[in-house]
N, C-alpha and C positions, 0 to 999 in steps of 0.2 A: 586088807589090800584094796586099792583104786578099783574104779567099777573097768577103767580103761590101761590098758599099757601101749606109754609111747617110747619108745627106741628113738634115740639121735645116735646115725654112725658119725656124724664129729662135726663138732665146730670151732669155725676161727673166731666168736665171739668173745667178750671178754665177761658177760651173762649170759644166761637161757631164759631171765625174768620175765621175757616180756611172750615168750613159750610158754613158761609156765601159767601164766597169768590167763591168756585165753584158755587152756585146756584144763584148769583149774575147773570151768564152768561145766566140766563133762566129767569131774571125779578124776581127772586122766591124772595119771602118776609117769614123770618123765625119765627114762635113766640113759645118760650118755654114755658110750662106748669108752671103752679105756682108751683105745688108740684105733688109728681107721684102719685097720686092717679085718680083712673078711671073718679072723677066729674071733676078735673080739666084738665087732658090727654083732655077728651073729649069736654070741651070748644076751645081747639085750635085744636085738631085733628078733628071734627064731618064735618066740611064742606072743611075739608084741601086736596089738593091732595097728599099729598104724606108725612108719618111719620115715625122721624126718634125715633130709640130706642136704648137705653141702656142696663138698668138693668129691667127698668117697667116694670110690665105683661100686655099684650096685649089681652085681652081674646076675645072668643068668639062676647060674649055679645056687648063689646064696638066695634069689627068689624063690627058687625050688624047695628049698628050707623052712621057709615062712610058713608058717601051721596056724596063720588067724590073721592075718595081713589083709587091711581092706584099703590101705592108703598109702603111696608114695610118693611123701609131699618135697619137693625139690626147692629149696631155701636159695635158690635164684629164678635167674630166665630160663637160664638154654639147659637142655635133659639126657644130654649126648653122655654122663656117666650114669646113666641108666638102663639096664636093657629092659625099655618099652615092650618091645614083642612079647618077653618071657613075663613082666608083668602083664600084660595082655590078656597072655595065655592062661595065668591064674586067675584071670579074675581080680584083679587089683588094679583098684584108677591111679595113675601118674599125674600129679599135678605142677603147676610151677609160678612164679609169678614174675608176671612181663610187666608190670609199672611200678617197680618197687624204685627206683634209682633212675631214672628216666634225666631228673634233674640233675644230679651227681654226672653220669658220664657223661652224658652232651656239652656240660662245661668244660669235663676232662678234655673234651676230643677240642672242641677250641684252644684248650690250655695248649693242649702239646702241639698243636697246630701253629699258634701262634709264636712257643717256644723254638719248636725247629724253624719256623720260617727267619724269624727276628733273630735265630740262631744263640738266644740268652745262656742257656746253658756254658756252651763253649765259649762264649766273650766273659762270662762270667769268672770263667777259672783262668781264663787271661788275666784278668783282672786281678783277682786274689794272688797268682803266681808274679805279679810284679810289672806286668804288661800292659800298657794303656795306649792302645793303635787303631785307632777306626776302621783302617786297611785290612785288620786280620777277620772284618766279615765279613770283608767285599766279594759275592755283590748279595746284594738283599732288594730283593722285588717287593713292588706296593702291592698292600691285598687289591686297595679297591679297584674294582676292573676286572678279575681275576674269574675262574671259574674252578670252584669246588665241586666236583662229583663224588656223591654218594652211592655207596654198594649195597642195596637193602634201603626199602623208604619205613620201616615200620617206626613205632612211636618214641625210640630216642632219636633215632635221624629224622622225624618229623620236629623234633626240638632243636634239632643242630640249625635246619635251617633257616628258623628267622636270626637266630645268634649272628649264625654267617652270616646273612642280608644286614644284620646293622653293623657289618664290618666294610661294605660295599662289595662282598662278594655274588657273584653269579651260582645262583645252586641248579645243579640239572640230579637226577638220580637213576638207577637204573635197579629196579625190582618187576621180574616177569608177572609176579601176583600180587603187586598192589595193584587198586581199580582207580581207571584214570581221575573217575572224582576225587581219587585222595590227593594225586596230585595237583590238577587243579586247584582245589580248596587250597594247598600251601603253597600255591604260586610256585612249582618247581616245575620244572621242563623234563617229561619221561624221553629218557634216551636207550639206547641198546649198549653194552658191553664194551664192545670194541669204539663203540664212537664216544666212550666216559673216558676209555683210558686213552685216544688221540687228542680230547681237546680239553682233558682234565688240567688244570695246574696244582690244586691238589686233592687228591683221593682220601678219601674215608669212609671205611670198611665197619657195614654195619650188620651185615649177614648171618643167621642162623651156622653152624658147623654141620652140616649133613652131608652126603657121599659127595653131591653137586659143586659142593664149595671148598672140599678141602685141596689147598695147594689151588686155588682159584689164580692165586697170585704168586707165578711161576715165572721162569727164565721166559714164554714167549709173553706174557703178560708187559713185563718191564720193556722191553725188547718194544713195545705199542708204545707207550708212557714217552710224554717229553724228558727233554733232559735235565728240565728245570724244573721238575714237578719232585712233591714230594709226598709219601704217602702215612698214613694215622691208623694204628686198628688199637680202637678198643674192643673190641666183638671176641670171638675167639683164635688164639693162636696159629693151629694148623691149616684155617685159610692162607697163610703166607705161607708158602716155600721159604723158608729162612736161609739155606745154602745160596737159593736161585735168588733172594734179595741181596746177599753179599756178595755175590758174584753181579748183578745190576750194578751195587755204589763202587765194585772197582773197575767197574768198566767204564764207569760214567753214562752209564744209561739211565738214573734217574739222580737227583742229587741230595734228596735224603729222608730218613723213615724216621716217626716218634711211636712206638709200640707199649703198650699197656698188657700186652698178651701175647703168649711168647708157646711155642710148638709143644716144650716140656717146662714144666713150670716146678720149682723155678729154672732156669737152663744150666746146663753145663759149665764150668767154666774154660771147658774150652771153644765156648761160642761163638762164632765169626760175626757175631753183631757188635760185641765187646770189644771199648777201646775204640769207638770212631766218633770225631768231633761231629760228625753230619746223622748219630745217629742219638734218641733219648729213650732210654726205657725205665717204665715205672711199672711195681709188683704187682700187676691187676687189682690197683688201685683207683679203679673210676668210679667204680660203685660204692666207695665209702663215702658215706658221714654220718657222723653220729644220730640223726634222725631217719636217714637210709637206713640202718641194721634194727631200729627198732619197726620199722614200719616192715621189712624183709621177714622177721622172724613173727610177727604180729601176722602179715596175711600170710603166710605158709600154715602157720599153729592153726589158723581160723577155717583153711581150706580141713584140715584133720578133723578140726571139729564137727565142720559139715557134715561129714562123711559118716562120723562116727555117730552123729545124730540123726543119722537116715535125711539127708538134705542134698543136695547136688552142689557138687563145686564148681567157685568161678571158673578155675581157669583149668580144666582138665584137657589131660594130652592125648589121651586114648579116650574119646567120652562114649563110644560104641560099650566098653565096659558096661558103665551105668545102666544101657539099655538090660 
């Protein structure tokens, strides 16, 4: 047997090679879960040292199970399917990694920014359907001039914004705990909340999911928001009010959303976002490409190894642990 056991409760990978490959160098023996669910996580997690995650929830309950558990390595950014507290409590450092796709979604969020504004989608199936009319995307406003606000200044909306500056956009952001040298340094203008979403024309949503943020962007939110504005979240889902955003596009309070992240993933089909030309959604798809998921599963496996080699990890969530 491996000097080390590592637990995957699941991946959307189409390998684990490049998992395997760094914990390789620690003896460590990998075995993935049959399916994400807490019976099966827990037949290869319960006796594992160290578990890696995806998308699975990690509750409480099944940390309380873990009988050698010294690492929960989170094969993204954000750790909101994890209960930190109850890893906490045991003794086991939360880790995650926040520059794995930096380049990937900041492109996304210009893609669908661009798409909804340029309205491509919907002229596009005009077009395929037999239709060739200029009129049917009138009106379409110029970027350059314009001002994009950002929700969160951290290191992918630190990449959005030279993207947008060579569109001739104006970037202002609003993050209570970035320090104003970071702004400075990227030439963005710190504003407050309510003054992003009056002089925004378009928003993109860059924010953490914690108690503060969810449903951030709600009926009085839009209700601030021009009418000509349009808003992008690649970040996470339940930052939108999804009901209070389609209740927004039929009122005509903003005039339209591109979403990469969606409340329930994937959603309902009987979703009120579904079926509207002013709206694009893609499957929390920003974070891919092919050099994105090897580099994603390369520093997760590596923060494991640290761990398991008595070493301190980069990016740990609870690092009072380690003390």
């Amino acid at each position: 047997m491996a000097a080390v056991q590592i637990a995957v409760a699941d991946s959307p990978f189409p390998s684990l090679d490049p998992v395997r490959d760094v914990v390789s160098k620690i003896d460590g023996d990998v075995q993935l879960a049959a399916e994400a669910t807490p019976e099966a996580i827990l037949q290869v997690a319960r006796d594992a040292d160290a578990v890696l995650v995806t998308y699975a929830q990690i509750t409480g309950d099944m940390i309380r199970q873990f009988t050698k558990c010294r690492i929960i390595s989170r094969m993204g950014i954000g750790t909101d399917n994890i209960d930190i507290a109850a890893a906490t409590a045991a003794g086991i450092v939360v880790t995650k990694v926040p520059d794995y796709c930096i380049d990937e979604v900041s492109d996304h969020t210009m893609a669908l920014l661009l798409a909804v504004v340029r309205k491509i989608p919907f002229i596009n199936a005009q077009v395929h359907g037999g239709t060739w009319k200029m009129p049917a995307v009138v009106p379409i406003h110029r970027l350059r001039g314009s001002v994009l606000g950002l929700v969160g200044f951290g290191r992918i909306p630190q990449l959005v914004a030279p993207k947008a500056k060579a569109f001739g956009l104006t970037v202002v952001a609003y993050d209570p705990y970035a320090s104003p040298e970071v702004f400075a340094g990227a030439g963005v203008e710190s504003v407050d909340f309510p003054t992003l979403l009056k002089t925004a024309d378009y928003i993109s949503i860059h924010s953490p999911l914690v108690p503060e943020t969810k449903h951030l962007f709600g009926a009085d939110a839009f209700r601030q928001m021009k009418q000509s504005a349009y808003l992008v979240n690649t970040a996470r889902g339940p930052i939108v009010d999804e009901a209070a955003l389609a209740a927004a596009l039929d009122a005509g309070e903003i005039a339209g959303a591109a979403l990469d992240v969606m409340e329930q993933e994937p959603p309902g089909a009987s979703s009120p976002l579904y079926g509207r030309d002013n709206v694009i959604i893609t499957p929390h798809t920003s974070f891919y490409s092919e050099e994105s998921l090897v580099d994603l599963q390369t520093k997760a496996a590596e923060e494991v190894a640290a761990v398991l080699s008595g070493k301190a990890p980069r990016n740990p969530v609870n690092p009072d642990v380690l003390q």
